[in-house]
C-alpha positions in Angstrom: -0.9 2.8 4.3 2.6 2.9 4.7 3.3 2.7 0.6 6.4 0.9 -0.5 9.0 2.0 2.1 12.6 1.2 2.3 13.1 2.8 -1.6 14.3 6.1 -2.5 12.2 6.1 -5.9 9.4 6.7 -3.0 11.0 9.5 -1.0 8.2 12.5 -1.3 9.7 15.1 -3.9 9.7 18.8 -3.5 6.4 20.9 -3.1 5.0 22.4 -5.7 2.9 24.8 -4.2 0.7 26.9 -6.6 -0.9 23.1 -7.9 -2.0 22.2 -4.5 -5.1 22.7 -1.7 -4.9 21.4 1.4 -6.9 18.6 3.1 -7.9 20.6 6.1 -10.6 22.8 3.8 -12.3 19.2 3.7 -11.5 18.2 7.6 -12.8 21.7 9.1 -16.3 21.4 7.3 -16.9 17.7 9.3 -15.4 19.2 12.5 -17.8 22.3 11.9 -20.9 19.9 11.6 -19.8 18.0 14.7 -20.2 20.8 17.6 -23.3 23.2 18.4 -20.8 26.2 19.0 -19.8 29.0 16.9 -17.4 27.3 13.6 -13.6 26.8 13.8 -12.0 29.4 13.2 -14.6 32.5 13.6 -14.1 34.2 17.1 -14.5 32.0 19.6 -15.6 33.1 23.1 -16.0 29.9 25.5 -14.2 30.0 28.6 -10.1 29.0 28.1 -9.2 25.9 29.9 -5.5 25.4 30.6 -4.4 21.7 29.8 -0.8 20.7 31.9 0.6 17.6 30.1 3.2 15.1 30.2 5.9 14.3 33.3 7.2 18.0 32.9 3.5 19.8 33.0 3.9 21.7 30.2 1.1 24.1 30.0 -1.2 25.0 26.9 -4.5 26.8 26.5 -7.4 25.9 24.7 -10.8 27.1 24.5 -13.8 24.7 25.8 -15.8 24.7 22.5 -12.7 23.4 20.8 -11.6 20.4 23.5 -15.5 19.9 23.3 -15.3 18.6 20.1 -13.0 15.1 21.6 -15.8 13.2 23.4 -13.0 12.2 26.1 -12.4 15.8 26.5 -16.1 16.7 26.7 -16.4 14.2 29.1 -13.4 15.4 31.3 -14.9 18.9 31.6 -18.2 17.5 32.9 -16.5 14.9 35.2 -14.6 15.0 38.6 -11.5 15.2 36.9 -11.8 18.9 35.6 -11.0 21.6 38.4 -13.8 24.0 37.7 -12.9 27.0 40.2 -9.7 26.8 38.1 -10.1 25.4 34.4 -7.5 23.5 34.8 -7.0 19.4 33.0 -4.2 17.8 34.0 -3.0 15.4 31.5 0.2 13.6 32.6 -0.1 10.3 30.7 0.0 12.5 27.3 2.8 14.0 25.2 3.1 17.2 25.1 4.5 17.6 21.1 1.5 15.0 20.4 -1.4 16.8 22.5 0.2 20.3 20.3 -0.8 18.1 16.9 -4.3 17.3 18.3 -5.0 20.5 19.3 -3.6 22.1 16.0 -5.8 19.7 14.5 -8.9 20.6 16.2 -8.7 24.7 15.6 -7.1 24.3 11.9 -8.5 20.8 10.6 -4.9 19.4 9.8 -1.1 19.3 12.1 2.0 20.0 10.4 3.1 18.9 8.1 0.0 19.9 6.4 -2.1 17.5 3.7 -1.5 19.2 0.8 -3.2 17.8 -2.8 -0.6 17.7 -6.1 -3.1 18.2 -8.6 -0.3 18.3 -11.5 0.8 14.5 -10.4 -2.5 13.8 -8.6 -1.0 13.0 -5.6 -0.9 13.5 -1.6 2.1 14.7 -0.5 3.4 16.1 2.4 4.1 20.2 3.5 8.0 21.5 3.1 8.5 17.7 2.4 12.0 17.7 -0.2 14.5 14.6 -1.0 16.7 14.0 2.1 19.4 13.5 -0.1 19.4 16.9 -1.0 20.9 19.8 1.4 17.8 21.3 3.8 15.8 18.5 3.2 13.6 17.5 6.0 13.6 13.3 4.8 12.6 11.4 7.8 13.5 13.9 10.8 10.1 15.0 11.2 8.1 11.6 11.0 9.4 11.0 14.5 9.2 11.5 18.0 11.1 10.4 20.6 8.1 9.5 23.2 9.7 9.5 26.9 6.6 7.4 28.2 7.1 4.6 26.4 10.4 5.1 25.9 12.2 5.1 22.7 11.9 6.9 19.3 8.7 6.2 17.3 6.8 7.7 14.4 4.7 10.3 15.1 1.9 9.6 13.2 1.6 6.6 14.8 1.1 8.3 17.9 -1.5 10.9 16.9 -2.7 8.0 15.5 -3.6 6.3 19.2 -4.4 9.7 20.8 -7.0 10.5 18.5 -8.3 6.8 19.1 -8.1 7.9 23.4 -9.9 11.1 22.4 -12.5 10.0 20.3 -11.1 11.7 16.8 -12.1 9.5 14.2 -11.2 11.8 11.4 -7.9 12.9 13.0 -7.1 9.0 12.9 -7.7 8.9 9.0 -5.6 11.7 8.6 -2.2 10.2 10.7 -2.2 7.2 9.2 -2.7 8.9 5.4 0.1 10.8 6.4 2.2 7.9 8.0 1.8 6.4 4.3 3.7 9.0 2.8 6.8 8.5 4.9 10.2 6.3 3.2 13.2 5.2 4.4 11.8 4.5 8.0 14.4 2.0 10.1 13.1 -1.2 11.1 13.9 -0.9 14.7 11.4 2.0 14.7 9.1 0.9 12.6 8.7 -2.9 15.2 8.8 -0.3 18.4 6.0 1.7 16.8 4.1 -1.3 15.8 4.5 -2.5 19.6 3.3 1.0 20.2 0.3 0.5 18.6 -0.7 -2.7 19.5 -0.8 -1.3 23.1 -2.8 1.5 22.7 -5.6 0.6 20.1 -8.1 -1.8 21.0 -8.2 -5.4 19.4 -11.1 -3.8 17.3 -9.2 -1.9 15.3 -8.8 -2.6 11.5 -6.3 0.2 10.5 -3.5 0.7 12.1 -2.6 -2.4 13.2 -3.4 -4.2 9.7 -1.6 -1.4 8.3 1.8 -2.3 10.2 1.2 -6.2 9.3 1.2 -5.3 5.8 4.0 -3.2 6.0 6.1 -5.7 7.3 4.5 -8.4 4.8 5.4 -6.0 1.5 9.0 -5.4 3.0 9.3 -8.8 4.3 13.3 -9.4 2.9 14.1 -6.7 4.6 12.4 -8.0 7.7 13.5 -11.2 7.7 17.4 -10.7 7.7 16.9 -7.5 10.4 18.4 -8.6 14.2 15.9 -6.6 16.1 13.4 -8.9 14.3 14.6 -11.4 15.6 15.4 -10.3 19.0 11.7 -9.0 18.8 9.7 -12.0 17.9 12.1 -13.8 20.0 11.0 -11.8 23.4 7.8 -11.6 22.3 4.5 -11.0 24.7 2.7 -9.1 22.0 0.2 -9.8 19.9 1.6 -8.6 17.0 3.8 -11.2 16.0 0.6 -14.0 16.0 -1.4 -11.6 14.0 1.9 -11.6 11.6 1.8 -15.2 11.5 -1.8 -15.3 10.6 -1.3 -12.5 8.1 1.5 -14.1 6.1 -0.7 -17.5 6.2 -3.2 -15.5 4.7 -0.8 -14.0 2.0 0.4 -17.3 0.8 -2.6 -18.9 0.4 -4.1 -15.7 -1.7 -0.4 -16.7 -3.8 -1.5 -20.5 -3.6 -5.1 -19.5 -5.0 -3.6 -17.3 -8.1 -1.4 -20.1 -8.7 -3.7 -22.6 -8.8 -6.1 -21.0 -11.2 -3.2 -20.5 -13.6 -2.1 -23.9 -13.2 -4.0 -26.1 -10.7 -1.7 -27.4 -7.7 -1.1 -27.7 -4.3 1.3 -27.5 -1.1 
């Protein structure tokens, strides 16, 4: 989860490379298992499909073995929707610097940043990550994205996050939001417009990411609750978000009331 933002103490330090393996060696032997073609990253020969995404139609290349691993994009190249004569997918709902994480993901096992493993301070940590206080530090830039569809900056994870859920990548979701935990210093506005985000493309099934933005606001609640843009937010409402708030802080103060009344029975 999104592990005690808003203080510097938490900002990710500089890498320390030789102590480190990356989480990908772990992530490419599951996507391996998961696909009757020759492993990621031998040579692969299956026919290259071009994929044009997103309002401007970028275009990128991929080859069919790979997409094959998404179930939506198995599907796609059996259905209607895939142009055989010309191996073409078009894709105009997606983000093109989010479809260029997935598909990072699915020949390497990770998107960058990359997982990497401190062994030293047994620790995940992020790749190149270094104070943003300091001169060339990355800090916050690169959690980010500003996503024209929906309008507005949000973080990125978040985002790979709900694509992998569209495209059936359950381990590329456990990978986002590990990675979304490692980021500091995000702004509130960002962090409620992602939240929204989220709530709109994950289905009310989902335990992670949404419990994991309820949680975040519960830990950093002071900061929350003097923030105008959560006010204006809750005020506008028409999301779920802010009722599955409410229950979650119910929830919170009555685990408080519990402790409390085993140490010294009571009640409110």
């Amino acid at each position: 989860m999104f592990k005690r933002s808003f203080h510097n103490k938490d900002r990710a330090g500089k890498a320390v490379r030789p102590s480190k393996r990356s989480y990908r060696e772990h992530t490419r032997v599951k996507l391996q298992q998961s696909v009757d073609s020759p492993p990621v990253g031998t040579t692969l020969t299956s026919p290259i499909i071009t994929l044009i995404v997103g309002r401007d139609q970028r275009l990128f290349a991929a080859h069919e073995d790979v997409l094959s691993l998404s179930p939506f994009f198995s599907a796609v190249l059996k259905g209607q929707f895939y142009e055989s004569g010309s191996k073409r997918v078009d894709l105009p709902d997606e983000e093109p610097e989010i479809l260029s994480s997935v598909l990072e993901y699915l020949y390497k096992g990770d998107y960058y940043p990359r997982l990497l493993h401190n062994k030293r301070r047994n620790s995940w940590e992020l790749e190149d990550a270094q104070d943003p206080n300091t001169f060339g530090g990355r800090g916050t830039v690169e959690s980010t994205i500003n996503h024209t569809g929906f309008g507005g900056v949000l973080l990125k994870d978040t985002a790979i996050y709900c694509t992998a859920e569209k495209f059936g990548l359950d381990e590329l979701k456990r990978l986002a939001l590990r990675k979304q935990g490692l980021h500091a210093g995000i702004q509130v506005d960002v962090i409620l417009r992602s939240a929204r985000f989220a709530y709109e493309n994950t289905p009310d099934t989902d335990s992670r990411l949404r419990a994991h933005y309820l949680a975040l606001i519960i830990r950093s609640r002071k900061t929350f609750k003097r923030s105008g843009t959560m006010q204006t937010e809750m005020e506008i409402g028409g999301s779920k978000l802010f009722f599955d708030l409410f229950v979650a802080m119910c929830n919170h103060v009555d685990d408080i009331v519990d402790i409390t009344n085993n140490r010294s029975p009571k009640s409110i």
